[in-house]
gemmi code that builds the backbone of each chain (N, CA, C; Angstrom):
import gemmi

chains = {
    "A": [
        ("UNK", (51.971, 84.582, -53.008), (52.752, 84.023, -51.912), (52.027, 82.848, -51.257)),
        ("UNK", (52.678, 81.857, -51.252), (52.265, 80.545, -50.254), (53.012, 79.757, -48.295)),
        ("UNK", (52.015, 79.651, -47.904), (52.362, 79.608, -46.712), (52.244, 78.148, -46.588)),
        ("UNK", (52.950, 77.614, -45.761), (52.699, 75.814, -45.630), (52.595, 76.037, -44.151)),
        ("UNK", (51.187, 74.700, -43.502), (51.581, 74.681, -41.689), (51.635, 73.582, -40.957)),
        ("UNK", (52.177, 73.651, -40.371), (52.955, 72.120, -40.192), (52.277, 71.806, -38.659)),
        ("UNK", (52.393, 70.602, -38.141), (51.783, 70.259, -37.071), (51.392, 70.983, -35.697)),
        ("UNK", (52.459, 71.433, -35.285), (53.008, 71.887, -34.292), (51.805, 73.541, -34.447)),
        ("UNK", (51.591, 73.926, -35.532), (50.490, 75.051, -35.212), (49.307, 74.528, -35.290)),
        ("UNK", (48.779, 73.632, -35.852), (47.722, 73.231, -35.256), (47.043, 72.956, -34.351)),
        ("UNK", (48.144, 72.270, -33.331), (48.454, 71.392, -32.033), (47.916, 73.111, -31.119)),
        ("UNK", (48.845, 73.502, -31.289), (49.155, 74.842, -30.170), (47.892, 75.386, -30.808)),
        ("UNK", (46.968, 75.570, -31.721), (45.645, 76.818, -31.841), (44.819, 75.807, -30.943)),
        ("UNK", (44.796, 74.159, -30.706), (43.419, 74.198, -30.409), (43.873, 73.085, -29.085)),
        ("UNK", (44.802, 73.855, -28.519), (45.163, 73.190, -27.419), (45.700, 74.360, -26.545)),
        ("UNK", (44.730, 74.821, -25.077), (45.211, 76.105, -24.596), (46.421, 75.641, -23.970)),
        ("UNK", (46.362, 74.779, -23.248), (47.655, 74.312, -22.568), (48.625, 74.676, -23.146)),
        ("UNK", (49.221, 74.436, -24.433), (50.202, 74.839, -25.032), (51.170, 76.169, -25.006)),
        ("UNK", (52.409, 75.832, -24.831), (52.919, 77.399, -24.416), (53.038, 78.484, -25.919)),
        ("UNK", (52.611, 77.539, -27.154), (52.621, 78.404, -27.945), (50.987, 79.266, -28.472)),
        ("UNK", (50.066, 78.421, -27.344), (48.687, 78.771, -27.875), (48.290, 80.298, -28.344)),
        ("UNK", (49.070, 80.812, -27.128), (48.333, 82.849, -27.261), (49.017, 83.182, -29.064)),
        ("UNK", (49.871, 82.536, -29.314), (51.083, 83.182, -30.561), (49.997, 82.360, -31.587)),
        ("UNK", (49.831, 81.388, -31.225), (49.179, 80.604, -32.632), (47.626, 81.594, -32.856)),
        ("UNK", (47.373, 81.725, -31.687), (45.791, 82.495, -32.019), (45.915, 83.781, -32.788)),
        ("UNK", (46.933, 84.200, -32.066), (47.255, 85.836, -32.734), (47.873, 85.613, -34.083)),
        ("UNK", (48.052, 84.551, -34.623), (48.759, 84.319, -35.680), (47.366, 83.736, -37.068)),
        ("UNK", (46.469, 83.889, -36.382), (45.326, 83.229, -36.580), (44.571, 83.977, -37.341)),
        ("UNK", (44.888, 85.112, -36.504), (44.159, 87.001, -36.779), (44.803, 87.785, -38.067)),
        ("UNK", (46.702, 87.191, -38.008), (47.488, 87.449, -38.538), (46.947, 87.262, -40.088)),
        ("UNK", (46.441, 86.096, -40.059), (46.177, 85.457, -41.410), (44.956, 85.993, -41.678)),
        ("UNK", (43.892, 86.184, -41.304), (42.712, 86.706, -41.494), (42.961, 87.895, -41.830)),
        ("UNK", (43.829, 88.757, -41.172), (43.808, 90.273, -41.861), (44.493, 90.455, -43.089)),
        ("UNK", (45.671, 89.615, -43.011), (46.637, 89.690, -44.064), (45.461, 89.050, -45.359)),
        ("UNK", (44.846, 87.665, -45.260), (44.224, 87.711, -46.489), (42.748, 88.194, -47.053)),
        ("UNK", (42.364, 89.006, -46.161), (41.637, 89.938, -46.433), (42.040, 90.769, -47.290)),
        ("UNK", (43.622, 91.758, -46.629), (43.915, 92.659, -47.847), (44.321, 92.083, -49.241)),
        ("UNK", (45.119, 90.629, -49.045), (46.048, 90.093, -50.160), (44.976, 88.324, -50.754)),
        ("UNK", (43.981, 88.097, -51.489), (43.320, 87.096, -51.355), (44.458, 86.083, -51.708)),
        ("UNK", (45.001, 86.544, -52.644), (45.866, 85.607, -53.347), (47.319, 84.901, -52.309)),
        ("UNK", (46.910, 85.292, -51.515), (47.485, 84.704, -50.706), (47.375, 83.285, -49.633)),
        ("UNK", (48.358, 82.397, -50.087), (47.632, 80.823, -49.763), (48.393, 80.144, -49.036)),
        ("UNK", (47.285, 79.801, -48.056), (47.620, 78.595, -47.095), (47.464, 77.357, -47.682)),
        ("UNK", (48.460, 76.486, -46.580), (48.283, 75.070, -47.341), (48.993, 73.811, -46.361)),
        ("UNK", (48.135, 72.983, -46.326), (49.270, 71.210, -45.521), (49.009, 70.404, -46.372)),
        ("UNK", (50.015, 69.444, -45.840), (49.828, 67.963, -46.547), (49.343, 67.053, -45.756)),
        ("UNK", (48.933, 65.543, -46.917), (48.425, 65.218, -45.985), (49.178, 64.314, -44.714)),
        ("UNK", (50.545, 64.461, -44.837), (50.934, 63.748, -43.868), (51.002, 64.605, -42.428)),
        ("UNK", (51.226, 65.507, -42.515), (50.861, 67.064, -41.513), (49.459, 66.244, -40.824)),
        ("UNK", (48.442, 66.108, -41.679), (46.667, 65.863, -41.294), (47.077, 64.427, -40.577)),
        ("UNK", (47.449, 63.697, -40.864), (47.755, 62.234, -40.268), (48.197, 62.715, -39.073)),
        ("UNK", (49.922, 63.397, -38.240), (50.840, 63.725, -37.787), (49.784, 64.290, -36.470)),
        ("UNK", (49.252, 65.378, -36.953), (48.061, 66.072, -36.015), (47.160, 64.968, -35.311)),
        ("UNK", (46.463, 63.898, -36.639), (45.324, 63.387, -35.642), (46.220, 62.378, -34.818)),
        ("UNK", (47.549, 62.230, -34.850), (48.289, 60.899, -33.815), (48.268, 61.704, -32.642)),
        ("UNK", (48.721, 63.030, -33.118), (49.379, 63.303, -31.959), (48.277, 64.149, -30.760)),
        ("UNK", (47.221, 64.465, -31.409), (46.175, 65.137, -30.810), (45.248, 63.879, -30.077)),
        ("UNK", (45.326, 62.547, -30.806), (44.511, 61.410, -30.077), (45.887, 61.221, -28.985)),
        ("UNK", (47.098, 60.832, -28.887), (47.823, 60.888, -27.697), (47.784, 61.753, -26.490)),
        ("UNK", (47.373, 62.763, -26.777), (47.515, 64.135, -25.824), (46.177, 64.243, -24.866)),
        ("UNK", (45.076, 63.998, -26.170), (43.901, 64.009, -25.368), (42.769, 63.144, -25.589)),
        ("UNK", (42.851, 62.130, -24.197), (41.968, 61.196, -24.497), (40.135, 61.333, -24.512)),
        ("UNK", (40.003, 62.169, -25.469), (38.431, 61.966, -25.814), (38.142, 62.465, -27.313)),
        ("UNK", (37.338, 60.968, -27.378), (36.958, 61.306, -28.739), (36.485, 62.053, -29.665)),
        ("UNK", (35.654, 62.787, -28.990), (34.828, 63.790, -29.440), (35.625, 64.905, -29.997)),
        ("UNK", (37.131, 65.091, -29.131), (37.730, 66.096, -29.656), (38.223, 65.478, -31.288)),
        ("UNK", (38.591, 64.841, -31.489), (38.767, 64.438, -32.336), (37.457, 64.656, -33.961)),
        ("UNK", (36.709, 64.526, -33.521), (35.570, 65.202, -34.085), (35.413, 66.823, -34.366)),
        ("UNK", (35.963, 67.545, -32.998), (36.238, 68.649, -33.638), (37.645, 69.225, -35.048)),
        ("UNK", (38.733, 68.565, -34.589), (39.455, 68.181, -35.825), (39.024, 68.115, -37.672)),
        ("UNK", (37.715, 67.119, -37.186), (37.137, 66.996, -38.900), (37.116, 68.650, -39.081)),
        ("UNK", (36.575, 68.949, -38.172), (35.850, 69.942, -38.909), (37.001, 71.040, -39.632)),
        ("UNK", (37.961, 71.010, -38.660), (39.196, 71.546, -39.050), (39.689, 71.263, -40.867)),
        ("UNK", (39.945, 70.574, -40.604), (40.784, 69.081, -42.136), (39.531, 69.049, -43.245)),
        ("UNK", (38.733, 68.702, -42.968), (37.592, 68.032, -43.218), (35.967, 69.445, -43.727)),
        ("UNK", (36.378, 69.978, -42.690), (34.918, 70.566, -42.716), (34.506, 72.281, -42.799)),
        ("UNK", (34.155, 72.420, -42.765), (33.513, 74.249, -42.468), (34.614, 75.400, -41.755)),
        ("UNK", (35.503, 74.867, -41.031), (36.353, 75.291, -40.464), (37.584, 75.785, -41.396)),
        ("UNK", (37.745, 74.689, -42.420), (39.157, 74.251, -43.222), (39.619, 76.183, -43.818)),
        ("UNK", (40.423, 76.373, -43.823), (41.003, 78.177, -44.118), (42.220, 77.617, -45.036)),
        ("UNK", (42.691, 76.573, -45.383), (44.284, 76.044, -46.180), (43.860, 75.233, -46.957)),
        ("UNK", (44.035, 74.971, -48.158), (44.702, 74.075, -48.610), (44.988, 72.634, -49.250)),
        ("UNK", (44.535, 71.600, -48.902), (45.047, 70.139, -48.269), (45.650, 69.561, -49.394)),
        ("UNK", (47.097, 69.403, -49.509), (47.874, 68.868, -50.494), (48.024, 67.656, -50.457)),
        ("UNK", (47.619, 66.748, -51.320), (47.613, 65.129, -51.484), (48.878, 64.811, -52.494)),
        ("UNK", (49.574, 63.825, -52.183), (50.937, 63.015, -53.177), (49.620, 62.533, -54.170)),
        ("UNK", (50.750, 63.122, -55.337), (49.544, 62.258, -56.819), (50.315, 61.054, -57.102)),
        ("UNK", (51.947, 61.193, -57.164), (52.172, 60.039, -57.449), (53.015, 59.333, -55.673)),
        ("UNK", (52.515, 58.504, -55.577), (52.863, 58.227, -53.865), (54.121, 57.595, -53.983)),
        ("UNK", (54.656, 56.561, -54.717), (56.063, 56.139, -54.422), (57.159, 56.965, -55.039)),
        ("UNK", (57.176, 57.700, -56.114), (57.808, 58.995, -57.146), (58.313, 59.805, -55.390)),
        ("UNK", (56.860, 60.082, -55.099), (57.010, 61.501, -54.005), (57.646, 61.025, -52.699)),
        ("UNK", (57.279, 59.759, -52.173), (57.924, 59.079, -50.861), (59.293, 59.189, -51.559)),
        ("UNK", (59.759, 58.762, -52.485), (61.540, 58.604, -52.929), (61.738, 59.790, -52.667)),
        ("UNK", (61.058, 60.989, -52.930), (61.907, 62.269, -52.900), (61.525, 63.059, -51.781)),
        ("UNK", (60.896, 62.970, -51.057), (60.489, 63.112, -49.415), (62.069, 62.478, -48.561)),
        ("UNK", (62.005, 61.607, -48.845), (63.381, 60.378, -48.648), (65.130, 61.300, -48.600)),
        ("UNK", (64.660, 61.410, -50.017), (65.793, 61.987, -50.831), (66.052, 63.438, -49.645)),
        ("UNK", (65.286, 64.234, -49.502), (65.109, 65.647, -48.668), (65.501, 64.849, -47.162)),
        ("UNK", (65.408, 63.952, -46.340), (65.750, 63.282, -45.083), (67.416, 63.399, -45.185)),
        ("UNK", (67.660, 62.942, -46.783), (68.761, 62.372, -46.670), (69.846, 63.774, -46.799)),
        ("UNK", (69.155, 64.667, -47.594), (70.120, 65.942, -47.711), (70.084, 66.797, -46.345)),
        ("UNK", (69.622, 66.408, -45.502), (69.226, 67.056, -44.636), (69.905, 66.897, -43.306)),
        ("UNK", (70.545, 65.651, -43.171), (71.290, 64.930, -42.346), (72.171, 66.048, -41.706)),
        ("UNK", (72.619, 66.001, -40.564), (73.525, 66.861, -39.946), (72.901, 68.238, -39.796)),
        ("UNK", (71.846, 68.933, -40.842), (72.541, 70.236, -40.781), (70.944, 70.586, -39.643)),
        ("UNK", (70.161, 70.325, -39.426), (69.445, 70.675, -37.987), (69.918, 70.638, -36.555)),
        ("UNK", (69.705, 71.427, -36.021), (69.972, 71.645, -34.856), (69.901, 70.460, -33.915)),
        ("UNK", (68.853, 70.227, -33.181), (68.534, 69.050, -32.388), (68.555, 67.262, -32.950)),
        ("UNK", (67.999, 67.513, -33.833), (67.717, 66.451, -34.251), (67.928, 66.258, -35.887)),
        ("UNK", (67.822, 65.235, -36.509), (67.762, 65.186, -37.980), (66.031, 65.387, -38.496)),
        ("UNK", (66.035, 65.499, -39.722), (64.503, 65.601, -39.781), (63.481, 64.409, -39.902)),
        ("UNK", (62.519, 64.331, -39.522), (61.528, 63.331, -39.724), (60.513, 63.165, -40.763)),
        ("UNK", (59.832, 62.237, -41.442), (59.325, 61.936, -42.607), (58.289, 63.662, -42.878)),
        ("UNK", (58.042, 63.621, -42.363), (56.925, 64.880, -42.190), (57.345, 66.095, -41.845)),
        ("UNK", (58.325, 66.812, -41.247), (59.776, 67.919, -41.730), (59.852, 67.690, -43.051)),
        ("UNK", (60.368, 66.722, -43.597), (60.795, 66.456, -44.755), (59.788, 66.506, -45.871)),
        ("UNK", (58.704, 65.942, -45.931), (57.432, 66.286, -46.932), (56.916, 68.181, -46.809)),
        ("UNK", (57.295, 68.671, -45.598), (56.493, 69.902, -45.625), (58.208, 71.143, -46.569)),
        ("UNK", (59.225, 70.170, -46.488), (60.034, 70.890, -46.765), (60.139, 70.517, -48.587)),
        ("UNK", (60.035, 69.403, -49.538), (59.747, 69.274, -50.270), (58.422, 69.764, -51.002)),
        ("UNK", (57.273, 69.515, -50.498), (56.254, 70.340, -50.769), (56.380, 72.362, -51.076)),
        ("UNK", (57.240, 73.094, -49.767), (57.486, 73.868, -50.155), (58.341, 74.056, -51.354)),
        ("UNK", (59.338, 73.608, -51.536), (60.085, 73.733, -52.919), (58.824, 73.330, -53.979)),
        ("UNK", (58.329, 72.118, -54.379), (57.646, 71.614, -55.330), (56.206, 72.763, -55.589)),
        ("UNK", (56.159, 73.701, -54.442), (54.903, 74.439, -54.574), (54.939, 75.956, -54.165)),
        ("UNK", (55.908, 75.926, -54.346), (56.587, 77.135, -54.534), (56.186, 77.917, -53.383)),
        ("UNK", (56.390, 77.467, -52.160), (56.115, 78.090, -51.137), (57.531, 78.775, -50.262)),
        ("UNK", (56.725, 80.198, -49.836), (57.902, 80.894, -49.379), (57.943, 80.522, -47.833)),
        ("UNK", (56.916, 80.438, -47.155), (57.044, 80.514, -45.779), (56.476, 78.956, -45.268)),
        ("UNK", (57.213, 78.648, -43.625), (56.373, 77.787, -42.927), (55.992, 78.202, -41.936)),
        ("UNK", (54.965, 77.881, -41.502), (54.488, 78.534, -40.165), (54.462, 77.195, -39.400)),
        ("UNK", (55.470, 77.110, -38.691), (56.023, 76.357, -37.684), (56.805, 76.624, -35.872)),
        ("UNK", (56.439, 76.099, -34.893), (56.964, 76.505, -34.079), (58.369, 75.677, -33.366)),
        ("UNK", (58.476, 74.494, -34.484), (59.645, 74.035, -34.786), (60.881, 75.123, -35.402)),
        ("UNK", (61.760, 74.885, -34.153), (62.773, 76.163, -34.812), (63.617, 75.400, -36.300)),
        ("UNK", (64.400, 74.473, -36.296), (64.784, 74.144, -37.052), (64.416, 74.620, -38.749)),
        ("UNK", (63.241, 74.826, -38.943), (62.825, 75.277, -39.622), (63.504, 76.565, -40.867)),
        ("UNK", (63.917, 77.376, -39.931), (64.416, 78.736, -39.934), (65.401, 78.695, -40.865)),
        ("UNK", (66.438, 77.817, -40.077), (67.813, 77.667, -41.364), (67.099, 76.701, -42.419)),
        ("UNK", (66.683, 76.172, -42.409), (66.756, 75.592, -43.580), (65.771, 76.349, -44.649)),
        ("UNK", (64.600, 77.183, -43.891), (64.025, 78.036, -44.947), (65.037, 79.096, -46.076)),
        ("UNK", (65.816, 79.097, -44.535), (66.711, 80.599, -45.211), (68.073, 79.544, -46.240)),
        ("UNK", (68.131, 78.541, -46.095), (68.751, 77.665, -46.706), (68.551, 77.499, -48.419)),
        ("UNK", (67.280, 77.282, -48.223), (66.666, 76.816, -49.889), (66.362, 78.107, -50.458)),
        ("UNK", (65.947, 78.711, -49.985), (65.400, 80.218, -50.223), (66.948, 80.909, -51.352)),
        ("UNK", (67.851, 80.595, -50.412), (68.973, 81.231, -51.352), (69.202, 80.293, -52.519)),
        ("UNK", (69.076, 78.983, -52.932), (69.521, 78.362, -53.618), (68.931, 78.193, -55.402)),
    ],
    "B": [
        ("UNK", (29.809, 51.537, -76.054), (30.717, 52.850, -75.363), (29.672, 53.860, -75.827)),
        ("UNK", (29.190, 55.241, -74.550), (28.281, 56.089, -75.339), (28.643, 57.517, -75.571)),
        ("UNK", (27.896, 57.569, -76.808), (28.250, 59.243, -77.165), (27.172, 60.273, -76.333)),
        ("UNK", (27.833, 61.320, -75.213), (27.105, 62.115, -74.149), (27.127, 63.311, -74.620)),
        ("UNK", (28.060, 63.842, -75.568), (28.219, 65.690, -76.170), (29.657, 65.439, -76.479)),
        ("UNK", (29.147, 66.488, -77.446), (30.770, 66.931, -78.211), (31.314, 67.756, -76.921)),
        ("UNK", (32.490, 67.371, -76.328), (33.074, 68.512, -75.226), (34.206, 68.919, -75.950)),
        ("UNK", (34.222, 70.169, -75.698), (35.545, 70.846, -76.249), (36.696, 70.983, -74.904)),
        ("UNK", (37.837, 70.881, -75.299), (39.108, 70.047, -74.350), (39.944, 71.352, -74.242)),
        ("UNK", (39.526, 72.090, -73.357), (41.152, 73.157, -73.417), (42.198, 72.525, -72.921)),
        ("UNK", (42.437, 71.885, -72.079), (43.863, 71.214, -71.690), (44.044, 69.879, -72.571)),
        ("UNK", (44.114, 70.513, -73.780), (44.219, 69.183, -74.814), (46.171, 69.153, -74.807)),
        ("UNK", (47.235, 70.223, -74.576), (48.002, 70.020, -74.251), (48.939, 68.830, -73.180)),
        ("UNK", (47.866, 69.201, -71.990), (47.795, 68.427, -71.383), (48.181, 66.796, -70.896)),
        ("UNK", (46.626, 66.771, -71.869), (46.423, 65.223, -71.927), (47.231, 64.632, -72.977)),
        ("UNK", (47.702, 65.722, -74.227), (49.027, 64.670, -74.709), (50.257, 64.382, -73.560)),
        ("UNK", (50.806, 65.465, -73.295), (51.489, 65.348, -72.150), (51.344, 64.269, -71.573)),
        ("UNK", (50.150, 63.485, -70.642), (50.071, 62.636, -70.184), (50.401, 61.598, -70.653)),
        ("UNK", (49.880, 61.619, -71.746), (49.744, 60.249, -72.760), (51.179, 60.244, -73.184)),
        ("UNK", (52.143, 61.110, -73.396), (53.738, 60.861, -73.528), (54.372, 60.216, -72.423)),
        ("UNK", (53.898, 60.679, -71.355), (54.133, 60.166, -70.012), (54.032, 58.938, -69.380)),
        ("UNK", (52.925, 58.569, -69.794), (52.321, 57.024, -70.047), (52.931, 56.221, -70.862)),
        ("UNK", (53.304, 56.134, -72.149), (54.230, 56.194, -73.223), (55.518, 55.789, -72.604)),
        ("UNK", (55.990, 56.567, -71.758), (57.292, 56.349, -71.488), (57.626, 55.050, -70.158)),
        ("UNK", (56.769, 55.040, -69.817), (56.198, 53.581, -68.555), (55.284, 52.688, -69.853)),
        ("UNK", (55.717, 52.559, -71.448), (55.364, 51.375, -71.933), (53.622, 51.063, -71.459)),
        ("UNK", (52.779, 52.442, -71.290), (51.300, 51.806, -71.154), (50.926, 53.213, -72.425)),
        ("UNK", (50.741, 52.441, -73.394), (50.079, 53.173, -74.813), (48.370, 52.960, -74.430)),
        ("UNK", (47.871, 54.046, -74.328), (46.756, 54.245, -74.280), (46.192, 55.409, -75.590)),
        ("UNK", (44.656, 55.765, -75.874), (44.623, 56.233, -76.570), (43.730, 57.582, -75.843)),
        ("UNK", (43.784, 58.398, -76.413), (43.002, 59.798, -75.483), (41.860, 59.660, -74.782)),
        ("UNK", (41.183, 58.896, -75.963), (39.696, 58.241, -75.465), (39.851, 57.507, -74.039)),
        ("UNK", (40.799, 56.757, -74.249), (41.105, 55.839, -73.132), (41.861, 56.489, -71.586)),
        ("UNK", (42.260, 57.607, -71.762), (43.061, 58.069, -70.801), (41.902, 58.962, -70.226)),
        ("UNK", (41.048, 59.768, -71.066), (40.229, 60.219, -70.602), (38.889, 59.532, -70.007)),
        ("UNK", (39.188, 58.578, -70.075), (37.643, 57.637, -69.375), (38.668, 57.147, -68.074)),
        ("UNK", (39.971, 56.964, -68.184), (40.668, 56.831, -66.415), (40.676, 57.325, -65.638)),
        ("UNK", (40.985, 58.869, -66.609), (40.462, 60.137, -65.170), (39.539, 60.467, -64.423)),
        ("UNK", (38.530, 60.105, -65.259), (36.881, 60.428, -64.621), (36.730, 59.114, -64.274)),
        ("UNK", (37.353, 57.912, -64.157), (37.187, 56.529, -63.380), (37.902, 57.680, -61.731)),
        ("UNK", (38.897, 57.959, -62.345), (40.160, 58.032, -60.903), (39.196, 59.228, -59.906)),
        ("UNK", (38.618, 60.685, -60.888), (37.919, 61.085, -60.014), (36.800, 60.520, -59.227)),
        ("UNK", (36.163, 59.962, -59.698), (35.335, 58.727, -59.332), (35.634, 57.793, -57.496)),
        ("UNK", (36.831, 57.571, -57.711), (37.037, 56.838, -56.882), (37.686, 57.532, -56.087)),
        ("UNK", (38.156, 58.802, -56.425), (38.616, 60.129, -55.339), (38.351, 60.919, -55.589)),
        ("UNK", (36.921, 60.903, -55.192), (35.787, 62.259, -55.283), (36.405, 62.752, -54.239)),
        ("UNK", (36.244, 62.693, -52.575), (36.586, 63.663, -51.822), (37.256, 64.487, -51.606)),
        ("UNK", (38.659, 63.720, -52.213), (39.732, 65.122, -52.859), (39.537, 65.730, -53.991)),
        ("UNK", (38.707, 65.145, -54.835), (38.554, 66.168, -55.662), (37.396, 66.866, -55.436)),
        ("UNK", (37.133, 67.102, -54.864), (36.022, 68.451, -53.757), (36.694, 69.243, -53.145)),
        ("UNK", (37.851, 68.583, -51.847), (38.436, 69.507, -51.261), (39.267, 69.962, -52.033)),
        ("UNK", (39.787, 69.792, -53.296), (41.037, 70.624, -53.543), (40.109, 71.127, -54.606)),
        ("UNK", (39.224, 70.937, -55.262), (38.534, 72.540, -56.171), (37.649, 73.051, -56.147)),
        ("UNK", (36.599, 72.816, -54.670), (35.254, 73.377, -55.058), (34.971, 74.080, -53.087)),
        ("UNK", (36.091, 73.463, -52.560), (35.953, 73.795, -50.782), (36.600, 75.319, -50.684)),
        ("UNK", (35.752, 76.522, -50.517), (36.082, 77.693, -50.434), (36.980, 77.860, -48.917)),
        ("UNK", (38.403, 78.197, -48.849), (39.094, 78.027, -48.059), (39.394, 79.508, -47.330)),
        ("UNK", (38.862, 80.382, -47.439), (38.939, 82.023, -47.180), (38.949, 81.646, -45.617)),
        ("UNK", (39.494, 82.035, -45.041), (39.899, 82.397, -43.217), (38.528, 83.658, -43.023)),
        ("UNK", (37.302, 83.479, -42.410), (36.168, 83.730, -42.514), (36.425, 84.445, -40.863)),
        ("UNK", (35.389, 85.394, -40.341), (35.042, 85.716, -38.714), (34.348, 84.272, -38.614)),
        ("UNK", (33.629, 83.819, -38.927), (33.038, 82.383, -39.025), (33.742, 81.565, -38.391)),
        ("UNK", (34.795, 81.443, -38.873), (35.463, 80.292, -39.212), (36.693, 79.858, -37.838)),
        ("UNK", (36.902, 81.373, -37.652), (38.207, 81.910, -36.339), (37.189, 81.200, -35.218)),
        ("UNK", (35.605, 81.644, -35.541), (34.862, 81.538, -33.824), (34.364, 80.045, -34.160)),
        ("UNK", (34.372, 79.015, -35.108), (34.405, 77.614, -35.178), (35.505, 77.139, -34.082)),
        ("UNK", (36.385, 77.923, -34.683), (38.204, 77.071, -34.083), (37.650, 77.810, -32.766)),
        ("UNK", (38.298, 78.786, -32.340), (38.058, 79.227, -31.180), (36.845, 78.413, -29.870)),
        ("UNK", (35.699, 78.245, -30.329), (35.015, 77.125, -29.943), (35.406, 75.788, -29.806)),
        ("UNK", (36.046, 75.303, -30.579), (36.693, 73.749, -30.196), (38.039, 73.602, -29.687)),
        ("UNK", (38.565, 74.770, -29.124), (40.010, 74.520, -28.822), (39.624, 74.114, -26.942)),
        ("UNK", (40.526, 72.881, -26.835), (40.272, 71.952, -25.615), (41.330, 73.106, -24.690)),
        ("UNK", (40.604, 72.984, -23.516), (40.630, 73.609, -22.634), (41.325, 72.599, -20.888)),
        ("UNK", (41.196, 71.182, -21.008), (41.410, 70.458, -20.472), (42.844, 70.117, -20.051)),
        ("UNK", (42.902, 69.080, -19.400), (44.687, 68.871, -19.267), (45.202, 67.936, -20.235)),
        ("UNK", (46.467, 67.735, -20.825), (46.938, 66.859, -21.824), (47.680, 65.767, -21.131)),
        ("UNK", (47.693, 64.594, -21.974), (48.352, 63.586, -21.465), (50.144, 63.819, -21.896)),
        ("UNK", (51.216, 63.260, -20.846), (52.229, 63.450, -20.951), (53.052, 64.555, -21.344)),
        ("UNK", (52.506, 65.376, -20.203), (53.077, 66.753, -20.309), (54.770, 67.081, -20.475)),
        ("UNK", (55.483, 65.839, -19.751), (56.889, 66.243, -19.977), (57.242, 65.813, -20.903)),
        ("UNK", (56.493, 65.104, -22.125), (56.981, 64.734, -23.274), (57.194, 65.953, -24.140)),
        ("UNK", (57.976, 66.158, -24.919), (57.474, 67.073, -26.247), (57.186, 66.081, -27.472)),
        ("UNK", (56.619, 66.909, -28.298), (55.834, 65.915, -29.740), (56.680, 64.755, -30.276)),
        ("UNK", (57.847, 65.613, -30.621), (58.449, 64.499, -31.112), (59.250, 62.883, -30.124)),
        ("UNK", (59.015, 63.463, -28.564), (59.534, 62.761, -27.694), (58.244, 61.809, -27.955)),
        ("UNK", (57.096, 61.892, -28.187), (55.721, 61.279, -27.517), (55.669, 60.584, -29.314)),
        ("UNK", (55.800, 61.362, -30.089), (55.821, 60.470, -31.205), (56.624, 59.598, -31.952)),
        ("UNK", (57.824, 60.025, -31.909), (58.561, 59.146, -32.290), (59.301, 58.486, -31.234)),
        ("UNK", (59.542, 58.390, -29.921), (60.180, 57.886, -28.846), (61.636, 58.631, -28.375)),
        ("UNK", (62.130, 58.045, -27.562), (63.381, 59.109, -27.266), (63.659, 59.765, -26.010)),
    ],
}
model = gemmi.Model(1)
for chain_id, residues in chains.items():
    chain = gemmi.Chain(chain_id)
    for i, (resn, *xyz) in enumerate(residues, 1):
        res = gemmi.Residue()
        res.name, res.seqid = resn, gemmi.SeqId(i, " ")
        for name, pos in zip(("N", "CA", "C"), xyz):
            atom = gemmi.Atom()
            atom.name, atom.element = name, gemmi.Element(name[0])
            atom.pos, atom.b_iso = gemmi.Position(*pos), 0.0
            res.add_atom(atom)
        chain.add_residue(res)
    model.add_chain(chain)
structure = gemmi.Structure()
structure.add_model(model)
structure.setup_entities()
């Protein structure tokens, strides 16, 4: 089983402010116990997720240093997922694209954005069952592809 | 060009594969040749090729009290924004 995690839990584990922080931590534990019993069980982002995070984590909070803690996240000793890179970059942007475009209408709030759309292609292309997102939108469309 | 060891190729499937692939985008290369691109390409993207096969990714007690330690505690800028308000505009 594969798990994909998309911005929005990153944001909320290492930001207390956040109203999703207590859920992301406990979700944190979630994963630690669960792949303790199950190894084969895999986390994973892309890298536009890793981009998405450091914009939005340098907007939120102005000091650099935090940002440094981040590497360590993505980058370093910390890392627990993953990090999925496009091998072929214009092939995969067309069909990142392509997923924007099928996608039109059927979200709730909004339509999806380049990076919705890569974490939702990535899951199909990598055979991932779950997202761990605190983006609701998410939901239908998991339960969407899932049947298809 | 130098001879380093006879290596034996289990993903010799593979690399035909590739080379059909290549083939079909009109760039005929020969095995020899496809295989001296790859180890050019790892070459020039060593770092991913570290993090994606040699960076042990196990969710560690370690690892929880790393994160747990760097999670900012401070106030955030533009609190009545939400993410996508602050990132993409709106």
């Amino acid at each position: 089983m594969k798990v994909i995690i998309d911005t929005n839990y990153f944001y909320a584990l290492y930001v207390e402010k956040d109203i999703f922080h207590q859920k992301a931590l406990a979700l944190l534990e979630t994963i630690h116990q669960k792949t303790k019993k199950n190894p084969s069980l895999g986390f994973l982002t892309n890298q536009f997720v890793v981009q998405e995070t450091y914009t939005l984590m340098n907007y939120r909070i102005k000091q650099s240093h935090f940002l440094h803690k981040l590497d360590e996240l993505f980058f370093g000793k910390a890392r627990f997922f993953e990090l999925y890179y496009s091998n072929s970059h214009i092939q995969e942007m067309k069909q990142i694209i392509q997923v924007m475009k099928d996608y039109i209408g059927m979200t709730p709030k909004r339509n999806l954005s380049f990076i919705d759309a890569s974490l939702i292609y990535h899951a199909k292309l990598l055979g991932v069952n779950q997202i761990i997102s605190f983006d609701g939108h998410f939901k239908n469309i998991l339960e969407y592809f899932n049947k298809q | 060009m130098g001879i380093l060891a006879n290596v034996k190729l289990s993903k010799k499937d593979m690399l035909e594969e590739l080379q059909a692939k290549l083939r079909l985008l009109h760039k005929k290369l020969t095995q020899q040749e496809l295989l001296d691109k790859c180890v050019e390409f790892t070459q020039q993207n060593f770092d991913r090729f570290v993090n994606e096969h040699f960076v042990d990714v196990a969710l560690t007690e370690e690892k929880i009290a790393t994160i747990k330690k760097n999670i900012y505690h401070g106030e955030i800028n533009y609190p009545g924004k939400t993410h996508d308000e602050l990132l993409y505009g709106g």
